[in-house]
C-alpha positions as CSV (number, residue, x, y, z in Angstrom):
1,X,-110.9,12.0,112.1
2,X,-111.0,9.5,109.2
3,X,-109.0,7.7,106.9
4,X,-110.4,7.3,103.0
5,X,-112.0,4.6,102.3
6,X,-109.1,3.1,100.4
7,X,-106.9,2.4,103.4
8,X,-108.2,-1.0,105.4
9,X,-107.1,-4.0,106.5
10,X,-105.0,-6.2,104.0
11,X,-104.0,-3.2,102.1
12,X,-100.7,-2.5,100.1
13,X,-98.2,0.1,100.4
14,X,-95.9,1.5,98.0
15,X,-92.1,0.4,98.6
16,X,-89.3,2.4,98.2
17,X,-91.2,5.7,97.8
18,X,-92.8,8.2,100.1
19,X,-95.8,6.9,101.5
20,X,-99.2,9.0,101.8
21,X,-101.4,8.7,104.0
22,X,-105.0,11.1,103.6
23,X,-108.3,11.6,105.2
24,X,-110.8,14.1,106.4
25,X,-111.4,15.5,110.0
26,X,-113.9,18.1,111.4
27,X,-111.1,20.8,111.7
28,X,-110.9,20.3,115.5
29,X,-108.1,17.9,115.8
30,X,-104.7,19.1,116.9
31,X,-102.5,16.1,116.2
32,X,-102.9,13.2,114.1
33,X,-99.8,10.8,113.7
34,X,-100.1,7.7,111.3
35,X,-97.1,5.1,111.9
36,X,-95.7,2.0,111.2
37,X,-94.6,0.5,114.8
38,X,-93.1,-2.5,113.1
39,X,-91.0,-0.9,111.3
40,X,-90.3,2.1,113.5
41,X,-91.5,5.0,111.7
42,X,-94.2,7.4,112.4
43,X,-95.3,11.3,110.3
44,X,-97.8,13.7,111.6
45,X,-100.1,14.9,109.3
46,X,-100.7,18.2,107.9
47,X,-104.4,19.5,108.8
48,X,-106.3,21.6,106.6
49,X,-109.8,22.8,105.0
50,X,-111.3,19.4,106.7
51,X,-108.6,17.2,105.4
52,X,-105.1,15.3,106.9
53,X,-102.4,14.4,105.1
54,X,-99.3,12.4,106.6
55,X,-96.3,11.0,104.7
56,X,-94.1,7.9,105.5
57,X,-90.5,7.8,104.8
58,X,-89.6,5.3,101.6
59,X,-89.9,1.8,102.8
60,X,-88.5,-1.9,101.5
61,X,-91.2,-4.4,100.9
62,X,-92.6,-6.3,104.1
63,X,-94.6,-8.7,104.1
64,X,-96.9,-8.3,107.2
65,X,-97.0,-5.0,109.4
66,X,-99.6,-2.8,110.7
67,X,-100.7,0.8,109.8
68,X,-101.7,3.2,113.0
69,X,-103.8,6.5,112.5
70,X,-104.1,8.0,116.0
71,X,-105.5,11.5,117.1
72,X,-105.4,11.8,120.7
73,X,-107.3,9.2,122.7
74,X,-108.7,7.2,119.2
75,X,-106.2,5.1,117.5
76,X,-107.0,3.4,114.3
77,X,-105.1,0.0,113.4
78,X,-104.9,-2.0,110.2
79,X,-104.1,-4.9,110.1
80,X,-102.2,-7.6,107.3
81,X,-100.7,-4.7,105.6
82,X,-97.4,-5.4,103.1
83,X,-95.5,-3.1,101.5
84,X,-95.0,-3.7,98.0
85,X,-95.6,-2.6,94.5
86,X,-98.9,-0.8,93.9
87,X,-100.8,-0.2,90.2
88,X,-103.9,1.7,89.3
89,X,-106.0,0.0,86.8
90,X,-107.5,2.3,84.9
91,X,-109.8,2.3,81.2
92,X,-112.9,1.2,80.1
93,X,-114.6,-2.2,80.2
94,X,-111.7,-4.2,78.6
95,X,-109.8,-3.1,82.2
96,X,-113.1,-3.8,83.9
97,X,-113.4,-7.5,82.2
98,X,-113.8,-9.3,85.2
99,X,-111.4,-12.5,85.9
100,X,-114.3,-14.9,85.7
101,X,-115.1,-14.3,82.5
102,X,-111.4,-14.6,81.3
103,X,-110.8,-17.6,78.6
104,X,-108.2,-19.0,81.6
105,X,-110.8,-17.6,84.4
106,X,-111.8,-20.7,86.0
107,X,-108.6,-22.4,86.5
108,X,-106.4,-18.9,88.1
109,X,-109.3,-18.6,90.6
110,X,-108.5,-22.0,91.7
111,X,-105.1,-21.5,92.3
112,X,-105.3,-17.6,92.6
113,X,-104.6,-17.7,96.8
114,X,-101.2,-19.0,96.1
115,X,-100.2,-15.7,94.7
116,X,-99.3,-13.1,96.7
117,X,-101.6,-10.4,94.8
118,X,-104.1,-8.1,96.8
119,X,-107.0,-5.6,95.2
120,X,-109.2,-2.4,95.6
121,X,-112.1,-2.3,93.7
122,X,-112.9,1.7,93.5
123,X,-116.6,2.1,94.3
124,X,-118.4,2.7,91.0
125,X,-121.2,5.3,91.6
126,X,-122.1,8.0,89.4
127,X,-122.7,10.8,91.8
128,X,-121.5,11.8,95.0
129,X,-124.0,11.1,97.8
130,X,-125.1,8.5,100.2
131,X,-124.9,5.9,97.7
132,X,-120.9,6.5,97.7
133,X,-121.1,6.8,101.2
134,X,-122.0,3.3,101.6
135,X,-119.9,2.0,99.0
136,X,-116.8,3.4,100.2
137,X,-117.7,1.9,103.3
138,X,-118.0,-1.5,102.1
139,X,-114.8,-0.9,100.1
140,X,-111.5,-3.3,101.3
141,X,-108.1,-4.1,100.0
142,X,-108.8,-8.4,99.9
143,X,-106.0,-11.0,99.4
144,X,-106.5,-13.5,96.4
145,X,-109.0,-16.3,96.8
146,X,-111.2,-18.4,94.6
147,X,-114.3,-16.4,95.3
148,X,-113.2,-13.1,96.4
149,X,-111.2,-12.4,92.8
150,X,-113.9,-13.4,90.8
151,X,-114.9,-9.2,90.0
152,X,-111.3,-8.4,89.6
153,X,-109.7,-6.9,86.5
154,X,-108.5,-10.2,84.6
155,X,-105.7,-7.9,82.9
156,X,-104.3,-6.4,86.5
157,X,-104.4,-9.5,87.5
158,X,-102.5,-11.2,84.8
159,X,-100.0,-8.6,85.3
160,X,-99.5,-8.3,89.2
161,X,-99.5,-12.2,89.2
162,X,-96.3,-12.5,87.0
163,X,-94.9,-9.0,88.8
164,X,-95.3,-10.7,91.9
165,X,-93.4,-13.1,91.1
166,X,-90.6,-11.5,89.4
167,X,-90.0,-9.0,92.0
168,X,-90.7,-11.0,94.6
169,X,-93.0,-9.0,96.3
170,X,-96.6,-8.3,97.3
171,X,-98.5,-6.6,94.2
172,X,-101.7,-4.7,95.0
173,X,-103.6,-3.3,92.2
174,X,-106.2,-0.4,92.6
175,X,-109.1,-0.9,89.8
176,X,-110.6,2.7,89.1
177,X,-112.4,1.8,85.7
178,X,-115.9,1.7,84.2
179,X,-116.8,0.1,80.7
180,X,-118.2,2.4,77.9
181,X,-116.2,5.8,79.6
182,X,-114.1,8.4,77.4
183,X,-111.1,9.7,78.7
184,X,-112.9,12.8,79.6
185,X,-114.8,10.7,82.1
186,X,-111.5,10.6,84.1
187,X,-110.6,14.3,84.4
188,X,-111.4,17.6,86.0
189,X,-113.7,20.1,84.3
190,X,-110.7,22.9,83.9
191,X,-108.5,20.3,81.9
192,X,-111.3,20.0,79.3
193,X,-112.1,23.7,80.0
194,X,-108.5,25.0,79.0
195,X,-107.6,23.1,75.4
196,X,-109.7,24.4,72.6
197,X,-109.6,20.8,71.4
198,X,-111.0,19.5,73.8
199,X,-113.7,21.9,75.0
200,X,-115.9,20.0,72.4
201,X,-116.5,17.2,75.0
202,X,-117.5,20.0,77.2
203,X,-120.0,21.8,74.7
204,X,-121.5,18.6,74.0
205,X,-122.4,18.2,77.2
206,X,-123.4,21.5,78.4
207,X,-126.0,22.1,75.1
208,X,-127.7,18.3,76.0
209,X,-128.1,19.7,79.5
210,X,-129.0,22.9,79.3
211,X,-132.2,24.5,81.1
212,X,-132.7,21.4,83.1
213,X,-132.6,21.3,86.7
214,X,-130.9,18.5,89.0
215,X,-133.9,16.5,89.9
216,X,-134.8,16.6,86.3
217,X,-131.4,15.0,84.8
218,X,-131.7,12.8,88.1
219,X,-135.3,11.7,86.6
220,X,-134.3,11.3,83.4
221,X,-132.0,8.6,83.4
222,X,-133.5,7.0,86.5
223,X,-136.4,6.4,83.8
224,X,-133.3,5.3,81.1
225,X,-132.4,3.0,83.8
226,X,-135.3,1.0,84.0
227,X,-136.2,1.2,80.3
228,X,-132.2,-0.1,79.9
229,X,-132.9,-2.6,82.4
230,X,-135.9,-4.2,80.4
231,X,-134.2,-3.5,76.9
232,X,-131.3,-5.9,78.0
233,X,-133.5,-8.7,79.2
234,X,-135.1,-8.6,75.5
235,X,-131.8,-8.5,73.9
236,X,-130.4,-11.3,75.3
237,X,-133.4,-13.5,74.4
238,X,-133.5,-12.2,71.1
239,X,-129.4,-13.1,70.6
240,X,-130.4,-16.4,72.6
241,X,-133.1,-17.3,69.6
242,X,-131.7,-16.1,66.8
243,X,-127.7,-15.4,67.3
244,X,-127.1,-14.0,63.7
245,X,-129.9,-11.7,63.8
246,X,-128.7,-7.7,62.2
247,X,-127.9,-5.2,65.0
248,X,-131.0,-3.2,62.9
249,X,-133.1,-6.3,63.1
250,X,-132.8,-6.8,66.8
251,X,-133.9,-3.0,67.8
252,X,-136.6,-3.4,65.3
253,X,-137.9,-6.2,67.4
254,X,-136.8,-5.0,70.6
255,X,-136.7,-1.5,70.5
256,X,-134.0,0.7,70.7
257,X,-131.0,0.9,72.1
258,X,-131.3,3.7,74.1
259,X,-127.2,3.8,76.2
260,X,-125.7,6.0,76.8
261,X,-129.0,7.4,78.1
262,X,-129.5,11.4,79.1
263,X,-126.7,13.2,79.6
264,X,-126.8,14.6,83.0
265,X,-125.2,14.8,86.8
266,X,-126.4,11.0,87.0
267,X,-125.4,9.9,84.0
268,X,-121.2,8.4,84.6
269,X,-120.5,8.5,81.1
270,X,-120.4,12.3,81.4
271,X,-117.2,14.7,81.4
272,X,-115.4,14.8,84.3
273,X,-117.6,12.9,86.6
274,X,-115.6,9.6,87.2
275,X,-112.8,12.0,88.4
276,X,-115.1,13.2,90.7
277,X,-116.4,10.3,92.0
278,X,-113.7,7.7,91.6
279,X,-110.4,8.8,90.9
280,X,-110.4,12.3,93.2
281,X,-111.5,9.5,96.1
282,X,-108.4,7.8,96.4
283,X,-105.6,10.2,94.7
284,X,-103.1,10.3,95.8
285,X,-102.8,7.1,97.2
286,X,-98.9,6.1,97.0
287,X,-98.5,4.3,93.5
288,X,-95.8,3.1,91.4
289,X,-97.8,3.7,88.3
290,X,-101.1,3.3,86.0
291,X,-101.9,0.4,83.9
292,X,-104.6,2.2,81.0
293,X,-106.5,0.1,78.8
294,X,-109.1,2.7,77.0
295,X,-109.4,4.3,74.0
296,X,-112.9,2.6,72.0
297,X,-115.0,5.1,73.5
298,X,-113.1,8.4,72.2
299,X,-113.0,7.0,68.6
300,X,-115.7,9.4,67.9
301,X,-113.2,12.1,67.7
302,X,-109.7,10.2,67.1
303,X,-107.6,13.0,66.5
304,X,-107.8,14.5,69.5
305,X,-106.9,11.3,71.5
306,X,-103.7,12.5,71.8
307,X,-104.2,15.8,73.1
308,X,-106.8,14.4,75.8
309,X,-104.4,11.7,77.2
310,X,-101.2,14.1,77.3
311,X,-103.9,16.0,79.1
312,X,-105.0,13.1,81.5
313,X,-101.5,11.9,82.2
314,X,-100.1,15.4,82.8
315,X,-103.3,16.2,85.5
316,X,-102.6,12.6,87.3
317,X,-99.0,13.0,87.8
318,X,-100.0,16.5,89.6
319,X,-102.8,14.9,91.6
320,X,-100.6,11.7,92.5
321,X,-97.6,14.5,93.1
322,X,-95.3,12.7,90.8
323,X,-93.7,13.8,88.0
324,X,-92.4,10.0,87.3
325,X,-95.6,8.6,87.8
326,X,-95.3,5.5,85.3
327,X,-98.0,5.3,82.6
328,X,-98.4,1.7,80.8
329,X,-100.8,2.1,77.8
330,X,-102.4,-0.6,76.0
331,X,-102.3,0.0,72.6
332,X,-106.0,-1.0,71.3
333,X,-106.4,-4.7,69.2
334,X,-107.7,-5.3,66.2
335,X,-112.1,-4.7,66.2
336,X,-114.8,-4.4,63.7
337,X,-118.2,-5.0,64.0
338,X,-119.1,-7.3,61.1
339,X,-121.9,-4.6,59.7
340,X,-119.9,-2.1,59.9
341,X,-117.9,-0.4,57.5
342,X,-113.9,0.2,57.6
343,X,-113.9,3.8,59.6
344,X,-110.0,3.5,60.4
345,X,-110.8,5.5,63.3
346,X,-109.1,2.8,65.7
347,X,-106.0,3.0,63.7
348,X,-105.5,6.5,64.4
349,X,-106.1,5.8,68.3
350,X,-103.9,3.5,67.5
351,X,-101.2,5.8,66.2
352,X,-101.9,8.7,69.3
353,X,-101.4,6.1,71.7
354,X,-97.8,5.2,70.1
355,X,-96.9,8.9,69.7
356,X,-97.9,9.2,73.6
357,X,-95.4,6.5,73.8
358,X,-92.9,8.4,71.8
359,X,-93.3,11.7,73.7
360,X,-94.3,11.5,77.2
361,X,-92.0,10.4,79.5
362,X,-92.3,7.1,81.3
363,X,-94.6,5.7,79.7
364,X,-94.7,2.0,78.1
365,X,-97.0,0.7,75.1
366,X,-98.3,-2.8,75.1
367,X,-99.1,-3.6,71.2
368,X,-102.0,-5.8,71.6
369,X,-102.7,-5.8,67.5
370,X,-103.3,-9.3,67.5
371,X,-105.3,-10.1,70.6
372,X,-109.1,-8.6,69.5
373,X,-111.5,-10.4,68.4
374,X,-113.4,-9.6,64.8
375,X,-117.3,-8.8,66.2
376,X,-116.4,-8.8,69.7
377,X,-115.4,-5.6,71.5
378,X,-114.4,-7.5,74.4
379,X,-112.0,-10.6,73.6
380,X,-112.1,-13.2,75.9
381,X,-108.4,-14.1,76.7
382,X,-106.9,-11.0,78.6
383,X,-103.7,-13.2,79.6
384,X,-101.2,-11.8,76.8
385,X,-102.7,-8.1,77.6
386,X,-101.6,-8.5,80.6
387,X,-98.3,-10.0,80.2
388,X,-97.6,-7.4,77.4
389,X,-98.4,-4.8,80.4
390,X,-95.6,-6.7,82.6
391,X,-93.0,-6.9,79.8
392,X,-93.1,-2.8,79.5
393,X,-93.1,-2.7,83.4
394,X,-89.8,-5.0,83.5
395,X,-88.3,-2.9,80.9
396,X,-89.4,0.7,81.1
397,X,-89.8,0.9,85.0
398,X,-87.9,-1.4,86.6
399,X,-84.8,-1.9,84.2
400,X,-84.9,-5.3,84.7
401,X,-85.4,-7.1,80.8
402,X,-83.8,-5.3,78.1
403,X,-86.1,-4.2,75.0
404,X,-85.3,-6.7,73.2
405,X,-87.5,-9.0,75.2
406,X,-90.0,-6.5,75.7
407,X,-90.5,-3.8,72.9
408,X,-92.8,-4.5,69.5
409,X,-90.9,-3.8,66.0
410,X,-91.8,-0.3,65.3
411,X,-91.1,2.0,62.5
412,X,-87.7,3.4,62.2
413,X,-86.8,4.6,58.7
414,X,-88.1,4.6,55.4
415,X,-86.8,5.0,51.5
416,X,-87.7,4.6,48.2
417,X,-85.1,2.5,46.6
418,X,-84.7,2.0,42.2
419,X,-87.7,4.2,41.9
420,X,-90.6,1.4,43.1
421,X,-89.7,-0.1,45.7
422,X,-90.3,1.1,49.6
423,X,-88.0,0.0,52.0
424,X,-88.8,0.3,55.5
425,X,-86.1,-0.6,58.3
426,X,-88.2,-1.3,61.8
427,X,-86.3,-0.9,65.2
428,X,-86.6,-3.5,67.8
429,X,-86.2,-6.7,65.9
430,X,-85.2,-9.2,67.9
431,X,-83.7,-11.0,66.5
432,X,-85.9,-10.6,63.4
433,X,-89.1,-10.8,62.4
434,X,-91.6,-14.1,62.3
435,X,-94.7,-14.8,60.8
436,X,-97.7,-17.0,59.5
437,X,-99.3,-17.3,56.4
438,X,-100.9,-13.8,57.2
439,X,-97.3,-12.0,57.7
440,X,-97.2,-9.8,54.0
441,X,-100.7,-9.1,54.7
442,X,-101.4,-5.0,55.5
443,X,-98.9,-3.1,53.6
444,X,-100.1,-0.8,51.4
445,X,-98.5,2.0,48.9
446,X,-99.1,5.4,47.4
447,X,-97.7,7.6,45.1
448,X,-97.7,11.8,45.4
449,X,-101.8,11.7,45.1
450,X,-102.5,9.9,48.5
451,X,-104.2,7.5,47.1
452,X,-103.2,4.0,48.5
453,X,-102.9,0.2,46.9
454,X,-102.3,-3.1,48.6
455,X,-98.9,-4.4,47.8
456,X,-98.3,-7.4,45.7
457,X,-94.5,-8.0,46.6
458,X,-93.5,-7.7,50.3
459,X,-90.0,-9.1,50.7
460,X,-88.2,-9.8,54.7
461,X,-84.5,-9.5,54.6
462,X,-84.1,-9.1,58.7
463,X,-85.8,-5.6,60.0
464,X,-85.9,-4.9,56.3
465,X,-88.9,-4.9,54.8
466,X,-89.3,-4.4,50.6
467,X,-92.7,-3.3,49.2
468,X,-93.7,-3.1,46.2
469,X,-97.2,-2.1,43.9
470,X,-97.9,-2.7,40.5
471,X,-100.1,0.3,40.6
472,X,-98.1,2.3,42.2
473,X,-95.0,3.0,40.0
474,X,-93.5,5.8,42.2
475,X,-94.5,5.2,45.5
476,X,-93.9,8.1,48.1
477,X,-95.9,6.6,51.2
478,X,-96.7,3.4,53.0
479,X,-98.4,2.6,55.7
480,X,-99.2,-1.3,57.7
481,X,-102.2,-2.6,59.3
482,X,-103.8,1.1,58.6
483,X,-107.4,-0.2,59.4
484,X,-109.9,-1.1,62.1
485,X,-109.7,-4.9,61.8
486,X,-107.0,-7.8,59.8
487,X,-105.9,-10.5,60.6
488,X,-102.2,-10.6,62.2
489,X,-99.2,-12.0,61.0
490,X,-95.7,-10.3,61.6
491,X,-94.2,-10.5,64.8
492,X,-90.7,-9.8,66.4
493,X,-89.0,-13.0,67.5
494,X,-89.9,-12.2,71.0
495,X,-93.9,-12.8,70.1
496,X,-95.0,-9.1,70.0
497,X,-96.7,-7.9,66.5
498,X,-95.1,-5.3,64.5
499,X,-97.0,-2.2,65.7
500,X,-99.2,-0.7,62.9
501,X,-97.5,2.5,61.3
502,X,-98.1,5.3,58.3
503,X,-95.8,7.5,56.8
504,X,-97.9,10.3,55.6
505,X,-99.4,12.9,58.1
506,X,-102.6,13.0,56.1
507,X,-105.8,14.2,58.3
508,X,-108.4,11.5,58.8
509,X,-110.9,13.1,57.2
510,X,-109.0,13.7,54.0
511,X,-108.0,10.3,53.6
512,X,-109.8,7.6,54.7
């Protein structure tokens, strides 16, 4: 009989809900009871198909108890366990942006032990094997310290600090994320399989592995790996020596950039194999909700975001067994490459991640428009990510600020008023709207043909806003902040940016 990996010493359970409690056995075992002697409770587990499954009743926070797993004469006790609030943090690398190389990095890890925050760092391995084995092994909840936080997620831990100490309570956060990953990293093969919209991540990566065997993939980007490995070194001196040098310039003289590498069973920027090897390892660990930060690797294919992540959130909430399971989305920042062009492909991320906002239940949207960086795919400062995260938490989960505090300016209505002029009422004001030299900047105009104009008269009268174009005498659409990368201007008296918004339902590639 054992326990997963993810519960150990120091570890944090989920208050106020039903607590579960999971691991595998050889199929022999007649009885296995997990309790709480503390607090006087105790479940026996379900057994079945080599695996146990327990559940606790709903619990208040404590701050030191111990969990026991016993089957017959062998009894397993943790230790240092609280009962708290407990968040999955879950994305890409701006998730996985570790605390010490936060802007404000250095001076929370020397005072980071007075919080009362804990961590699990998900084992990041691309296959299932020995290699997870060991790393699961290894694996440990660990209370905040100077040099034990150093890996952890800066944003989750921006946000469980200040949770912590609203709700006075332990916070432990579960980070399950991996830089450069598309949301169809962090899903099983039939949800992909089922929506013809997204099968296409699935074709793609059945035709680039066709024919080849295991050991062959496996061989493949073993060889990547250590060509990677190299390529990086020569990078960095290049950027060291020359830190303007062309993105084309620097392969020419280093050679090419060759990530992702092969697609293949080893690769983890493949379909479905981060659910395999991540997320299906400690679902369904009790938790009160996921903090996602994601969304730069999918802008490929933009306008399907929306479909993948209803997809995503919809499978999680069946595998966590929790129709309520909270969702906190980070809407993505403003990012461009300086040789690249004006895609617009983030703004219509952008816009799927407010509609998921606007149409799945209990979910939140922290508008983080004004907190990228132009050139820099991942900003420095994660503090205001994070306290955006928290902000939706007290609002949309724990009913504890109202909106007003919390919630961006977002489109409400729109009309065309004396023939030329767009007027465009946002909801959740404040108490108005603020700006800096920057805030009439982004507002753009066009008449019946689509074809769109920067306004030259933007007028602020409260949540009104007036928008005029010369050249567009009749104007039937507007849209704000409808590109990749701007500067950012208008914000809500609260602090948050207005979130970016179009009125036409124009397909990105008809209008670009």
């Amino acid at each position: 009989m054992k326990t997963a990996p993810i519960f150990s010493d120091n570890m944090v359970l989920q208050r106020r809900s039903n607590i579960r409690v999971f691991g595998t056995c050889s199929g022999g075992e007649k009885r296995i009871t997990v309790s709480i002697p503390e607090l006087r409770v105790s479940a026996d587990a379900v057994i079945a198909h080599g695996r146990w499954e327990a559940v606790l009743p709903a619990l208040p926070e404590y701050d030191c108890c111990s969990l026991v797993v016993a089957c017959g004469a062998i009894q397993k006790v943790f230790s240092n366990v609280a009962i708290g609030e407990v968040w999955l943090a879950g994305g890409q690398s701006n998730m996985e942006y570790e605390l010490r190389n936060d802007k404000h990095g250095a001076d929370e890890l020397r005072d980071c032990a007075r919080e009362n925050v804990r961590y699990y760092y998900t084992p990041k391995c691309a296959m299932l094997g020995d290699e997870l084995a060991a790393a699961e092994a290894a694996s440990r909840w660990e209370p905040a310290s100077e040099t034990g936080s150093v890996a952890w997620s800066a944003v989750g831990w921006y946000f469980a600090k200040e949770l912590s100490r609203a709700l006075g309570c332990t916070v432990g956060v579960i980070g399950c994320n991996w830089g450069g990953t598309s949301a169809s990293a962090w899903v099983p093969r039939e949800v992909l399989a089922e929506n013809a919209k997204l099968r296409p991540y699935l074709n793609d990566y059945d035709r680039a592995v066709a024919g080849k065997s295991d050991e062959q993939m496996i061989a493949e980007y073993d060889e990547y790996t250590a060509y990677q490995a190299e390529w990086d070194k020569r990078i960095a001196a290049c950027y060291a020596e020359e830190p303007d040098i062309s993105w084309a310039d620097a392969q020419a003289k280093c050679g090419v950039n060759r990530y992702p590498g092969p697609m293949g069973i080893k690769n983890p920027m493949r379909p479905c194999g981060l659910y395999e090897t991540m997320v299906s390892r400690v679902c369904p660990y009790t938790v009160k909700g996921v903090l996602w930060y994601q969304g730069e690797s999918d802008d490929h294919r933009p306008c399907t975001y929306y479909d993948l992540m209803s997809a995503l959130i919809r499978c999680w909430r069946e595998k966590w067994h929790s129709d309520g399971l909270a969702f906190l989305i980070v809407q993505l920042p403003m990012f461009r490459y300086k040789e690249d062009p004006d895609f617009k492909h983030w703004a219509y991320i952008r816009e799927a991640q407010e509609r998921l906002f606007r149409t799945v239940k209990n979910t939140g949207l922290a508008v983080a428009l004004d907190c990228g960086e132009f050139n820099n795919i991942h900003p420095v400062d994660k503090s205001a990510v994070g306290h955006r995260l928290y902000l939706q938490a007290m609002s949309e989960v724990y009913s504890l600020m109202d909106r007003a505090e919390t919630m961006p300016p977002m489109l409400g209505t729109f009309e065309v008023r004396h023939g030329d002029t767009m007027v465009v009422c946002l909801d959740n004001p404040s108490r108005g709207l603020s700006g800096n030299d920057n805030c009439r900047d982004g507002f753009e105009l066009a008449g019946a043909d689509g074809v769109y104009s920067p306004a030259d008269s933007v007028e602020i009268f409260g949540n009104q806003i007036h928008i005029r174009c010369a050249q567009v005498k009749r104007p039937h659409y507007v849209r704000f902040k409808w590109t990749n990368y701007a500067e950012v201007g208008l914000f809500g008296s609260n602090g948050i940016p207005v979130a970016p918004f179009r009125t036409d339902d124009f397909p990105m590639e008809d209008r670009k």
